[in-house]
The first five atom37 places (N, CA, C, CB, O) and aatype in JSON, in Angstrom:
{
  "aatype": [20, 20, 20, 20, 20, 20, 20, 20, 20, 20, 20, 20, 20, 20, 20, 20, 20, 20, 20, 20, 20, 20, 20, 20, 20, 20, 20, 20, 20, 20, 20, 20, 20, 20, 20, 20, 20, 20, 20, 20, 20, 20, 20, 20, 20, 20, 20, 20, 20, 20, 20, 20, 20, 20, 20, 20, 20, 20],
  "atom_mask": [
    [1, 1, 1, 1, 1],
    [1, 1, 1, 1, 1],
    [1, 1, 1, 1, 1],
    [1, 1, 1, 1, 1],
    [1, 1, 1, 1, 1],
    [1, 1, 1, 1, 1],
    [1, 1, 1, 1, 1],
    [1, 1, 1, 1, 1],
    [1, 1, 1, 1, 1],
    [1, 1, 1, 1, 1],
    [1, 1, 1, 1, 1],
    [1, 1, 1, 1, 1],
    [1, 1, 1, 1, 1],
    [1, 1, 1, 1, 1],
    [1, 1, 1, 1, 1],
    [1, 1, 1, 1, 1],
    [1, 1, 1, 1, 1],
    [1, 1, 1, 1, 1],
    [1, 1, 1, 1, 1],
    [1, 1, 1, 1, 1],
    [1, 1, 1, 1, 1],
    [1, 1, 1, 1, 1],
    [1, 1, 1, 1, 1],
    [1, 1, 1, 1, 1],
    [1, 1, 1, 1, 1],
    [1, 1, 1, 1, 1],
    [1, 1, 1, 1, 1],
    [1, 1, 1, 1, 1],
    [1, 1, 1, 1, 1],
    [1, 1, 1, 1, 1],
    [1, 1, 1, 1, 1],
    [1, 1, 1, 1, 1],
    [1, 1, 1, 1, 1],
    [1, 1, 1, 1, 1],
    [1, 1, 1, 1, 1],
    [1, 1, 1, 1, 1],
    [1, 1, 1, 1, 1],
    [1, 1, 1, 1, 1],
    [1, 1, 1, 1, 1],
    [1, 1, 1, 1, 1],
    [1, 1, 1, 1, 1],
    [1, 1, 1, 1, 1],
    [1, 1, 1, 1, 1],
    [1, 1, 1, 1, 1],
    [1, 1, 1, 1, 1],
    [1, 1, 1, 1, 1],
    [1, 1, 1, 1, 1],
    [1, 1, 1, 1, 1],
    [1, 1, 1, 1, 1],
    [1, 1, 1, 1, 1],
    [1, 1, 1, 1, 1],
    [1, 1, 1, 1, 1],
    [1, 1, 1, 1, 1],
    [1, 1, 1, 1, 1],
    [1, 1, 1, 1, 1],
    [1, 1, 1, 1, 1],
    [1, 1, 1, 1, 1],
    [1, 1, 1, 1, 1]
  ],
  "atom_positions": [
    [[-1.73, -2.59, 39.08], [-1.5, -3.83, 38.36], [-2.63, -4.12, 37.39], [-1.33, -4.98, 39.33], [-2.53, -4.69, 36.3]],
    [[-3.45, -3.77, 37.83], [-4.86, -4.26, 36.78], [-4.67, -3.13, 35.85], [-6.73, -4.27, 37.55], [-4.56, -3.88, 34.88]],
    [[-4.55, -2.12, 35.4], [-4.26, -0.95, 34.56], [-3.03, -1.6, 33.75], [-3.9, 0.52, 35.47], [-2.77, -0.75, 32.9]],
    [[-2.38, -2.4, 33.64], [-1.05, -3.3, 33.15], [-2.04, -4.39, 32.33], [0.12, -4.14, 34.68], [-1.95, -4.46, 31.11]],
    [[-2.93, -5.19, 33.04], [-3.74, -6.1, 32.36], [-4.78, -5.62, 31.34], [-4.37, -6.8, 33.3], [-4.88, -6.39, 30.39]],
    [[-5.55, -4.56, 31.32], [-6.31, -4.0, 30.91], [-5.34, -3.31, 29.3], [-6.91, -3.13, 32.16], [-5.8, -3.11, 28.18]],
    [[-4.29, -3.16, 29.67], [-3.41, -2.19, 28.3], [-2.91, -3.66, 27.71], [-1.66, -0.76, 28.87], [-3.01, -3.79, 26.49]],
    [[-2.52, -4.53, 28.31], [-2.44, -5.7, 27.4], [-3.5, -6.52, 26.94], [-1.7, -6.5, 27.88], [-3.2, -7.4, 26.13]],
    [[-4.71, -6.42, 27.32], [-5.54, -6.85, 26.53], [-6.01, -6.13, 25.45], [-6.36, -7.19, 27.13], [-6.28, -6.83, 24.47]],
    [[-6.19, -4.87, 25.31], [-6.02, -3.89, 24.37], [-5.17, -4.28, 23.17], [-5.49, -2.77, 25.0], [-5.54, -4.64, 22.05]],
    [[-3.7, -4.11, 23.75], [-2.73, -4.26, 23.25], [-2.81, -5.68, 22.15], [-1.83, -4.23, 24.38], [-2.78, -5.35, 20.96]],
    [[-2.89, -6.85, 22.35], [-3.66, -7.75, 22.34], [-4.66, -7.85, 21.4], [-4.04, -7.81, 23.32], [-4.43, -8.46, 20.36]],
    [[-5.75, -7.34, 21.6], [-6.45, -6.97, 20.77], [-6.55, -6.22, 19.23], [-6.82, -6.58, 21.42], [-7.27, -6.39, 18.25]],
    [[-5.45, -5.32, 19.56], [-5.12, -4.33, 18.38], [-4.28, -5.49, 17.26], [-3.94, -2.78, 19.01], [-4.54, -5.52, 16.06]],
    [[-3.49, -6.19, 17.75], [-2.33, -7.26, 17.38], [-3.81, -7.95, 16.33], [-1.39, -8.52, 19.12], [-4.0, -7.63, 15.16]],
    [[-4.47, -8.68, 16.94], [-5.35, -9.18, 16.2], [-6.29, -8.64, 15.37], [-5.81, -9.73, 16.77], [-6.56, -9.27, 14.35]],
    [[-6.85, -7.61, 15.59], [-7.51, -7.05, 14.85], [-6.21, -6.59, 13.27], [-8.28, -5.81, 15.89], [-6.6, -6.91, 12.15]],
    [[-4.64, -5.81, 13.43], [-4.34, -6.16, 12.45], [-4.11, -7.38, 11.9], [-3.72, -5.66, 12.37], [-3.89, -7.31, 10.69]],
    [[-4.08, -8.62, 12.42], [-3.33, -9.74, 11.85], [-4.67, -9.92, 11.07], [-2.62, -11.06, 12.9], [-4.52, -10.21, 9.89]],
    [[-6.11, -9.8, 11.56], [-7.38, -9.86, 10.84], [-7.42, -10.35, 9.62], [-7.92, -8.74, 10.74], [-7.63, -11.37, 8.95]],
    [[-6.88, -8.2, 9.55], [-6.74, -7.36, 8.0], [-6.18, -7.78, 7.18], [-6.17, -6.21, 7.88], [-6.62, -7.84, 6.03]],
    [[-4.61, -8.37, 7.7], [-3.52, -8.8, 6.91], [-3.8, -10.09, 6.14], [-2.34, -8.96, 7.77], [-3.33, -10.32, 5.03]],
    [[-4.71, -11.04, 6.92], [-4.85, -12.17, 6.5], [-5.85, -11.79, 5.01], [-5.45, -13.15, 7.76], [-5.63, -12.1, 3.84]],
    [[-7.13, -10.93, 5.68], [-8.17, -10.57, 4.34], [-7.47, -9.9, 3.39], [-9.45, -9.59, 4.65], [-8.0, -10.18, 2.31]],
    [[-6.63, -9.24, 3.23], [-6.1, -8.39, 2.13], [-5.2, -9.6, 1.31], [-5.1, -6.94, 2.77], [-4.99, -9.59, 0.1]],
    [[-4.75, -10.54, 2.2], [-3.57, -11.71, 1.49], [-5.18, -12.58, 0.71], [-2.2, -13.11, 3.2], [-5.1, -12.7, -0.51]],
    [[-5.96, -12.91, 1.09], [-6.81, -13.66, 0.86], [-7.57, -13.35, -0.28], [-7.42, -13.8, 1.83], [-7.95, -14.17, -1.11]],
    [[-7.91, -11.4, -0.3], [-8.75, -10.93, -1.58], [-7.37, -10.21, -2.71], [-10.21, -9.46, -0.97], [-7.26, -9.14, -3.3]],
    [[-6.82, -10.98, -2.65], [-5.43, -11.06, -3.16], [-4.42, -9.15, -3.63], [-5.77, -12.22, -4.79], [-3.93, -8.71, -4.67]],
    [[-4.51, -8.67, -2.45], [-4.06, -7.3, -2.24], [-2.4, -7.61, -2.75], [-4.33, -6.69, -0.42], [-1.82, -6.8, -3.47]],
    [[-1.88, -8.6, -2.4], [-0.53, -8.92, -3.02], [-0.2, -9.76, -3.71], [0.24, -9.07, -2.39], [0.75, -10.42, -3.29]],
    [[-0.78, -10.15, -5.05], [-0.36, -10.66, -5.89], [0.2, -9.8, -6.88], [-1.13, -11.38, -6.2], [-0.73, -9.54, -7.65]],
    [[0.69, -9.51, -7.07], [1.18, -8.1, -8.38], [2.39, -8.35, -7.69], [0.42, -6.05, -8.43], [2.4, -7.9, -6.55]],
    [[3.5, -8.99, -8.07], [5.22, -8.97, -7.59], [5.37, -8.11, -8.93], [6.38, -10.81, -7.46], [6.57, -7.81, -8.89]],
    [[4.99, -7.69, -9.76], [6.47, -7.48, -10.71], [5.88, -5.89, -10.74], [6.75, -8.57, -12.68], [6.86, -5.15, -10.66]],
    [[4.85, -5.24, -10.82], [4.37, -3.97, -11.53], [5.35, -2.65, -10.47], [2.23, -3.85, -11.4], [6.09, -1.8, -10.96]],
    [[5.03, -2.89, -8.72], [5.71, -1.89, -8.27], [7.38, -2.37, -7.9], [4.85, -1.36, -7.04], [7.98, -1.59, -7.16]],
    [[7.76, -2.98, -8.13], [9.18, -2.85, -8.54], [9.88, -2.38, -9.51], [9.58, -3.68, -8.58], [11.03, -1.93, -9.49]],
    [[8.68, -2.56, -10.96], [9.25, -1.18, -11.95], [8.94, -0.46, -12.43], [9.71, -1.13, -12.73], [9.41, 0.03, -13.46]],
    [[7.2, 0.13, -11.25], [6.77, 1.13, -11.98], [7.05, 2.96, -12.01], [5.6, 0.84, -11.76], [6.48, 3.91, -12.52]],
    [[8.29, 2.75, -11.1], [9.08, 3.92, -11.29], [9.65, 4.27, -12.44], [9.98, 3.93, -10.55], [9.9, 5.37, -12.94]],
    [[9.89, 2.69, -12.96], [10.87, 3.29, -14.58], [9.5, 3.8, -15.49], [12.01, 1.53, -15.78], [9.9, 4.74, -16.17]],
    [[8.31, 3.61, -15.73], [7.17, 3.57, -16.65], [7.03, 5.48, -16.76], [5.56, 2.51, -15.85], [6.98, 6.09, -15.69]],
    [[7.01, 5.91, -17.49], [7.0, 7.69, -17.63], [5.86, 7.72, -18.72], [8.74, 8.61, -18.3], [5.9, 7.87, -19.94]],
    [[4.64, 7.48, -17.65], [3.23, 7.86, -17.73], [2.71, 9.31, -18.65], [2.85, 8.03, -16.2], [1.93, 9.22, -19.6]],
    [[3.42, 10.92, -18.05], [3.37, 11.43, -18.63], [3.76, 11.98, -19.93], [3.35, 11.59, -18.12], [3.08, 12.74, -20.62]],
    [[5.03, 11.46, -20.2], [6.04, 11.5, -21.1], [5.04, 12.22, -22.94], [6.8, 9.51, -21.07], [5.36, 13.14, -23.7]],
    [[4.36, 11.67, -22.97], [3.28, 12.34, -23.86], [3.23, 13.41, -23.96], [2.18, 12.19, -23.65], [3.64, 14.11, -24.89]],
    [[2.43, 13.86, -22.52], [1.61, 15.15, -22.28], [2.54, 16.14, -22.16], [0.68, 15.16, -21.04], [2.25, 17.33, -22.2]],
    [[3.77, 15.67, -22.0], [4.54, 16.46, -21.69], [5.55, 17.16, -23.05], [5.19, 15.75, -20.62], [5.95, 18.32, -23.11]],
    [[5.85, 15.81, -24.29], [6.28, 16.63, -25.5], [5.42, 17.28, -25.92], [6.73, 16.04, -26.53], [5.69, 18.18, -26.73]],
    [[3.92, 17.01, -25.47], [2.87, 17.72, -26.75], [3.12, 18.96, -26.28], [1.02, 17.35, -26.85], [3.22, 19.82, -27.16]],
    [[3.3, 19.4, -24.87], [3.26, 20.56, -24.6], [4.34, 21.59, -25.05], [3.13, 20.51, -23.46], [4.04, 22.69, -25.51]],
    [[5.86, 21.07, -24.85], [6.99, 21.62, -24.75], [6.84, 21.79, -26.33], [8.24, 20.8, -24.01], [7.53, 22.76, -26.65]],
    [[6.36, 21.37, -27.18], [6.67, 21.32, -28.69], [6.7, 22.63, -29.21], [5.67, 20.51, -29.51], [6.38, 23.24, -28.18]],
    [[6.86, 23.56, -30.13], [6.82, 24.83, -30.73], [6.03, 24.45, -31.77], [8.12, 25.5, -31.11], [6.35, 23.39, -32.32]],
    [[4.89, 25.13, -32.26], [4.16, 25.46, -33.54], [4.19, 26.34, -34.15], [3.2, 25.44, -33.57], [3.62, 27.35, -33.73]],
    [[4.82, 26.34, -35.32], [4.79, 27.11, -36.44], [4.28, 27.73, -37.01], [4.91, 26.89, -36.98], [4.8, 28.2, -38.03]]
  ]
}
């Protein structure tokens, strides 16, 4: 029975130690940015590097 108490205080523990994190990351503002990763799949970063390459020179 005490091996039951001992994993829930752990247990317990871990719970808080993330809720910690979650609170500091909300606080040093880790989630303010709503709009960038919802469309930064459409953004084609390489799109450049990539005609300069494919191009043919004459």
């Amino acid at each position: 029975m005490s091996v039951i108490a001992i994993l829930i205080f752990f247990s317990v523990l871990v719970a808080a130690a993330f809720l910690a994190a979650f609170i500091w990351a909300v606080k040093s503002g880790q989630y303010e940015d709503r709009y960038t990763p919802s469309v930064r799949i459409l953004f084609d970063d390489d799109a450049e590097g990539i005609n300069k390459n494919t191009e043919k020179k004459d």
